[in-house]
C-alpha positions in Angstrom: 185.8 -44.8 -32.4 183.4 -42.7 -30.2 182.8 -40.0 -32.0 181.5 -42.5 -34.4 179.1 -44.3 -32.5 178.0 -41.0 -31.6 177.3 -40.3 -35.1 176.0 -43.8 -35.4 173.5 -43.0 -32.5 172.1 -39.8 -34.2 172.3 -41.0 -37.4 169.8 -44.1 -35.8 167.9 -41.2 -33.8 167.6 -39.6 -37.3 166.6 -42.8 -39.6 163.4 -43.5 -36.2 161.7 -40.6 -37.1 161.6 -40.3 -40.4 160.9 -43.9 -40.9 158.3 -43.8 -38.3 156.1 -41.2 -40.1 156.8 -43.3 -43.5 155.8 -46.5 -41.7 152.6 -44.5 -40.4 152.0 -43.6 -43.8 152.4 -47.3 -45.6 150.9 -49.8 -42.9 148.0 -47.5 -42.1 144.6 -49.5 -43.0 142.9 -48.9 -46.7 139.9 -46.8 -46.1 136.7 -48.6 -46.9 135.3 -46.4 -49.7 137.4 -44.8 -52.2 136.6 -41.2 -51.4 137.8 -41.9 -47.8 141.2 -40.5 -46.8 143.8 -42.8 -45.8 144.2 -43.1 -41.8 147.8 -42.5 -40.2 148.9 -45.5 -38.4 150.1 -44.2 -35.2 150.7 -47.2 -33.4 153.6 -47.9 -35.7 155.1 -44.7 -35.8 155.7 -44.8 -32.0 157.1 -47.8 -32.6 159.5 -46.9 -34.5 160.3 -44.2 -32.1 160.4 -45.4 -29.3 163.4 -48.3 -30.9 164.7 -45.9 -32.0 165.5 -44.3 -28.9 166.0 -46.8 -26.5 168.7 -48.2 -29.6 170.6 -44.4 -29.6 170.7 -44.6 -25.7 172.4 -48.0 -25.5 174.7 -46.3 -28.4 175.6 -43.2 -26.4 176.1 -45.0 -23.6 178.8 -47.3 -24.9 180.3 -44.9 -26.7 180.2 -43.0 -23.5 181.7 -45.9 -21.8 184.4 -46.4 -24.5 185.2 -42.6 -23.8 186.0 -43.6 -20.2 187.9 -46.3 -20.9 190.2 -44.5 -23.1 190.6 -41.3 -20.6 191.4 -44.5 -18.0 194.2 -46.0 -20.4 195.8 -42.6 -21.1 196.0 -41.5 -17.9 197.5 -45.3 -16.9 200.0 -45.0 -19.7 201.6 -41.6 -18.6 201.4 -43.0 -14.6 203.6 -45.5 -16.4 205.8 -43.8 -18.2 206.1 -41.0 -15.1 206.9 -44.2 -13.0 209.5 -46.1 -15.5 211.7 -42.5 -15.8 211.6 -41.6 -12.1 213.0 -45.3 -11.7 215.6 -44.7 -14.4 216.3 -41.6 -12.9 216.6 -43.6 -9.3 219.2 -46.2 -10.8 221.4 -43.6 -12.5 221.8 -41.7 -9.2 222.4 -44.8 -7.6 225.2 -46.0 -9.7 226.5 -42.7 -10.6 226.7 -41.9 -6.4 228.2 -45.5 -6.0 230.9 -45.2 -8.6 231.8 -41.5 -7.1 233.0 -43.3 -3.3 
């Protein structure tokens, strides 16, 4: 699961640039005389950039976040299981010493 909203976060990180320089391209204002070149619209390539960013850090951050909570749940699973075999170790010395007197 978080390795792929990691790849969902560069993937996005991926899809911002290259659709900001398309978007710069398509929404930039017609020139007013035909033999004019066609301006780049910047504005809405750092747009698109900037979403895009701020969206990948969220991303990373709760896959990041996921990431902890897993490393939390493993380690509480085998505190667990340490704790449930010490205890059945505990009860069969108990009744093995008690059934010895």
């Amino acid at each position: 699961m978080v390795k792929a909203l990691k790849w969902v976060a560069y993937i996005t990180i991926a899809a911002a640039l290259i659709g900001g320089i398309v978007a710069g391209n398509i929404f930039a204002p017609e020139p007013e005389f035909s033999f004019d070149d066609k301006t780049f619209a910047w504005g809405f390539m750092v747009t698109f950039w900037v979403s895009g960013a701020v969206s990948s850090i969220f991303i990373l951050g709760f896959a990041s976040l996921l990431q902890h909570v897993e490393y939390m749940s493993e380690r509480l699973y085998n505190l667990e299981e340490l704790t449930r075999r010490q205890k059945e170790l505990t009860e069969r010395g108990l009744t093995q010493f008690s059934q010895s007197s």
